[in-house]
C-alpha positions as CSV (number, residue, x, y, z in Angstrom):
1,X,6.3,-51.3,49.0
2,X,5.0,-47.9,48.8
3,X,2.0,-46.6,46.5
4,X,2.9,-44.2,43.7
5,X,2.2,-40.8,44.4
6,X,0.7,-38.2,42.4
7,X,3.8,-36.6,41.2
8,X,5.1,-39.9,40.5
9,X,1.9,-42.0,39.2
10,X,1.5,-41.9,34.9
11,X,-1.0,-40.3,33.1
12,X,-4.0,-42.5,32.6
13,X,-4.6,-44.0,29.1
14,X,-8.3,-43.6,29.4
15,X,-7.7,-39.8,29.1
16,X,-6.1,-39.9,25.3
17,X,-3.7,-38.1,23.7
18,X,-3.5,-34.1,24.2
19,X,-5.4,-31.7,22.4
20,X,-3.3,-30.1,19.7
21,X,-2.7,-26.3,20.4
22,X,-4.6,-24.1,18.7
23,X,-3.3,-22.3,15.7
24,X,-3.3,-18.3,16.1
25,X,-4.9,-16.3,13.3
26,X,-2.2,-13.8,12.0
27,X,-3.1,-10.1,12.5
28,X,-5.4,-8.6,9.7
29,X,-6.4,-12.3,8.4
30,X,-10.1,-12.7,8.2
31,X,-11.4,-15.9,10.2
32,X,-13.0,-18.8,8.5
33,X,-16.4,-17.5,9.2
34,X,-16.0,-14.0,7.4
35,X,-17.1,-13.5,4.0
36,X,-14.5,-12.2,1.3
37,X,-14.1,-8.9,1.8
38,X,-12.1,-7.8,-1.1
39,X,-14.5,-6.4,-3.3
40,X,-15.7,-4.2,-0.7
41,X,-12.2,-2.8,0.4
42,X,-12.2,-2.1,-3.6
43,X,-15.1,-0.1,-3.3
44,X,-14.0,1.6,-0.3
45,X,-10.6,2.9,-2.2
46,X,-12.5,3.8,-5.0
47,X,-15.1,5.9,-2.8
48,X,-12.4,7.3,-1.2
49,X,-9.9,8.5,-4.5
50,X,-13.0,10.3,-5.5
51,X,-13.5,12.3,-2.6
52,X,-10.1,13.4,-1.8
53,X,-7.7,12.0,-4.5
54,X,-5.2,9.0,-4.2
55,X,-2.2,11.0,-3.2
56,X,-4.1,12.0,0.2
57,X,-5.8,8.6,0.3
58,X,-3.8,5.9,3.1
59,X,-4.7,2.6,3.4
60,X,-5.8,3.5,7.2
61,X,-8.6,5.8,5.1
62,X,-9.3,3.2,3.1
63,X,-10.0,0.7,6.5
64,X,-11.8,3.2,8.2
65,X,-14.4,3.8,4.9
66,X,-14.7,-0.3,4.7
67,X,-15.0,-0.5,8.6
68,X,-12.1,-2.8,9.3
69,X,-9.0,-2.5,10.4
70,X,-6.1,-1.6,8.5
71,X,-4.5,-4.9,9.0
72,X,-7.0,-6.9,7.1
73,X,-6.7,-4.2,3.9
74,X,-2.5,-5.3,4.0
75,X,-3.7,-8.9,4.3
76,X,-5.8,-8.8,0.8
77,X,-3.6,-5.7,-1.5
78,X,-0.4,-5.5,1.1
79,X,0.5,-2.2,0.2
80,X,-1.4,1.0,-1.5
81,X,0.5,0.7,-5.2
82,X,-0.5,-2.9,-5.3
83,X,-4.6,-1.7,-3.8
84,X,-4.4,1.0,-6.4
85,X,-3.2,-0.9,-9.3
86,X,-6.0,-3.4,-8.5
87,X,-8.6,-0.9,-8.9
88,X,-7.5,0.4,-11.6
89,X,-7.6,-3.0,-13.3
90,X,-10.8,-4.3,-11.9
91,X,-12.6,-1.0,-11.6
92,X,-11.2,1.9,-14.0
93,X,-10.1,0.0,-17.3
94,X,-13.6,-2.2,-17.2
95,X,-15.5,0.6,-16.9
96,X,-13.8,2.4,-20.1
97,X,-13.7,-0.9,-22.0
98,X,-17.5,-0.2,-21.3
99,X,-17.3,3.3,-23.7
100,X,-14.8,1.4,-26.5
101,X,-17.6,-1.3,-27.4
102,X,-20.3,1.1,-29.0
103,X,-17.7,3.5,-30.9
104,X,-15.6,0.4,-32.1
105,X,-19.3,-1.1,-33.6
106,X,-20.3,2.9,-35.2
107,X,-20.5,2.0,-38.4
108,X,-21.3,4.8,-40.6
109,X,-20.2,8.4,-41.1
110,X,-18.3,10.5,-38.6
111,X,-21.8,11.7,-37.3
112,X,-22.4,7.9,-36.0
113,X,-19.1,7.6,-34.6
114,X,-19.4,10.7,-32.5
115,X,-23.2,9.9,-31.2
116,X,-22.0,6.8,-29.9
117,X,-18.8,8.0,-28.2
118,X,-21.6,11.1,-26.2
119,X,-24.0,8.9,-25.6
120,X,-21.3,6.1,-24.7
121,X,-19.9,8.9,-22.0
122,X,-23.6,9.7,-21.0
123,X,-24.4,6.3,-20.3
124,X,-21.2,5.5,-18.1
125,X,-21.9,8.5,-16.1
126,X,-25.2,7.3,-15.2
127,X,-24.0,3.9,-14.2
128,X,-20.6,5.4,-12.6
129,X,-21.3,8.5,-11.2
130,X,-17.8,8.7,-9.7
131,X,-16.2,9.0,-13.2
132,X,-16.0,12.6,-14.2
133,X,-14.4,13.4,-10.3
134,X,-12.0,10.7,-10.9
135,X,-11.1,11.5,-14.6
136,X,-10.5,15.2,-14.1
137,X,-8.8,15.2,-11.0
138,X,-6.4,11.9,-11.6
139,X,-5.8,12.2,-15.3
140,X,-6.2,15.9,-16.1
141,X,-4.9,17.6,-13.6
142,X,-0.9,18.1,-13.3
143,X,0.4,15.6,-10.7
144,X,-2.7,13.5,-11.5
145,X,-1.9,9.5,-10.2
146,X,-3.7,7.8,-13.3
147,X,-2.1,10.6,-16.1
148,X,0.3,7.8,-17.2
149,X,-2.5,5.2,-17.5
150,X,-4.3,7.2,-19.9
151,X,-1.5,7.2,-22.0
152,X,-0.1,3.9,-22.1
153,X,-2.9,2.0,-21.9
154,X,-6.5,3.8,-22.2
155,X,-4.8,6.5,-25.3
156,X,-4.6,3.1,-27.6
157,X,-7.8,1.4,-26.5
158,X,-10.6,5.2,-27.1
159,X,-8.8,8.6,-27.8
160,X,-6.0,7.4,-30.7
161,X,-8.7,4.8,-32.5
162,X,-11.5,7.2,-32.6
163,X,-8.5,10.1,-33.8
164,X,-7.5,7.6,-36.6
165,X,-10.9,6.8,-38.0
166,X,-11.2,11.2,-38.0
167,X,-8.6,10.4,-40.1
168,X,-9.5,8.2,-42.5
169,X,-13.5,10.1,-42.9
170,X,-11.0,13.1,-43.5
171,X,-9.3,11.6,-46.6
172,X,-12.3,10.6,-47.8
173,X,-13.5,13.9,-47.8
174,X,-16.4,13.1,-45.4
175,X,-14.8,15.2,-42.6
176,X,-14.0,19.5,-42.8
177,X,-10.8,19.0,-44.4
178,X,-10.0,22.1,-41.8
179,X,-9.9,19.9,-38.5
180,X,-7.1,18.5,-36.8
181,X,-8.7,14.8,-36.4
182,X,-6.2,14.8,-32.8
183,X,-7.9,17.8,-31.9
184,X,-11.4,16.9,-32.7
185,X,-11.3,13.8,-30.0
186,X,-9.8,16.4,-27.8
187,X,-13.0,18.8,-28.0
188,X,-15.0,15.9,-27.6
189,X,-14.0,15.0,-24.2
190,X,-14.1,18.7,-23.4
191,X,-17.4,18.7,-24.6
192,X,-18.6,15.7,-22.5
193,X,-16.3,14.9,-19.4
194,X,-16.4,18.5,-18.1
195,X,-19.7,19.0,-18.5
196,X,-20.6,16.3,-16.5
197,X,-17.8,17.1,-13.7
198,X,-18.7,20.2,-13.5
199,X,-22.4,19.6,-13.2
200,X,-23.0,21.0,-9.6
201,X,-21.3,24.1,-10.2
202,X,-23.4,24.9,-13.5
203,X,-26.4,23.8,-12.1
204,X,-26.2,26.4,-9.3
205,X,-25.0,28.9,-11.3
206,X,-27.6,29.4,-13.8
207,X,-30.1,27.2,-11.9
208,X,-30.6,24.4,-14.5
209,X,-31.3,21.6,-12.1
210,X,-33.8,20.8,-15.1
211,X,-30.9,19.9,-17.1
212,X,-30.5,16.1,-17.1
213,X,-27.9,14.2,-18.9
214,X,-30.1,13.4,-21.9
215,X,-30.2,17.2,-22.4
216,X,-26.6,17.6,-21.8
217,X,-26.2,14.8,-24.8
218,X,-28.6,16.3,-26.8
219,X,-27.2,20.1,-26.6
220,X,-23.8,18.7,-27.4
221,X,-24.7,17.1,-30.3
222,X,-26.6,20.1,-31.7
223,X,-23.4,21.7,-31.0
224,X,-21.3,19.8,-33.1
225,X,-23.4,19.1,-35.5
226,X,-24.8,22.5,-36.4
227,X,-22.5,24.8,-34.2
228,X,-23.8,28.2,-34.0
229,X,-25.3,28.8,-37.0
230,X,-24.8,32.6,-37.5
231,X,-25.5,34.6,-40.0
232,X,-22.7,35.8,-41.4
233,X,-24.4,37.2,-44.1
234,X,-23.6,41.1,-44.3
């Protein structure tokens, strides 16, 4: 009787079973040994809707500011609505809660409730230099991609609070019964946010690169609280 050949001879038992295939990692997934790196793909759309605004802002932008590919950024937000919407939430809103804190706790006259909201806005801008960029360009400005956030969600938290309690000072004859108390929250962020947007351009212009933003706070509340003081005495 003939020996079993090699094509014909089973496998031996001492070799065990086969090694199971190995899985392939989907494109854009970050392997087991990577660090998270959603928080820094946050930063990198948030850098990156400052510099050039979120309607010129792709997700391949975004990537190439983080230093990955722009597979990974579609693995962690899928698409730019749902990246933007996240830093709005975990970025923007916290950052504005931030300012609400110290006016909501002013206790006191009108004059305490508008130091806190300057020196709130001063303080944020120190911390979140990107602010005034982002605020003016994405809010203010017509076609702005955050306009409708401002109104729906940060106009009830800040502006309409702050225009109520003008309000209420008013009818208590504490506040110049000749103010619009909707227009007076509306000078105020004229009075701070553009300032500090336009900080490089007023700087050059009349070279006040001694101007810091404690000066800035200061001046405006000399401003509001004394205005001109002319002499209209004839």
């Amino acid at each position: 009787m003939s020996k079993p050949t090699s094509r014909t001879r089973p496998p031996s038992a001492a070799a065990g079973p086969a090694a199971p295939a190995r899985r392939k990692r989907a494109p854009g997934r970050p392997g087991a040994d990577q660090a998270d790196q959603r928080e820094r793909l946050l930063d990198a759309a948030l850098a990156c809707f400052v510099r050039q605004g979120i309607a010129a802002t792709s997700l391949r932008d975004i990537a190439g500011e983080a230093g990955v590919t722009p597979a990974l950024v579609h693995y962690y937000f899928g698409d730019k609505p749902q990246l933007q919407q996240a830093v709005v939430g975990e970025r923007l809103l916290p950052v504005v809660a931030q300012l609400r804190e110290p006016v909501a706790e002013a206790q006191g006259d009108v004059a305490a409730l508008i130091a806190a909201f300057v020196h709130g806005v001063g303080g944020l801008v120190t911390r979140y230099p990107w602010l005034p960029t982002l605020w003016v360009r994405e809010v203010l400005c017509e076609g702005g991609a955050l306009r409708d956030l401002l109104i729906e969600q940060i106009g009830p938290l800040l502006p309409r609070m702050m225009a109520a309690r003008f309000a209420e000072a008013q009818q208590q004859g504490k506040l110049n019964a000749d103010l619009d108390p909707r227009l007076l929250m509306v000078s105020l962020v004229g009075l701070t946010f553009f300032p500090l947007a336009s900080a490089p351009i007023w700087r050059t212009l009349f070279g006040a690169d001694d101007v810091d933003f404690e000066e800035l706070r200061r001046h405006t509340l000399v401003l509001l609280d004394r205005g001109l003081e002319l002499d209209n005495a004839k």
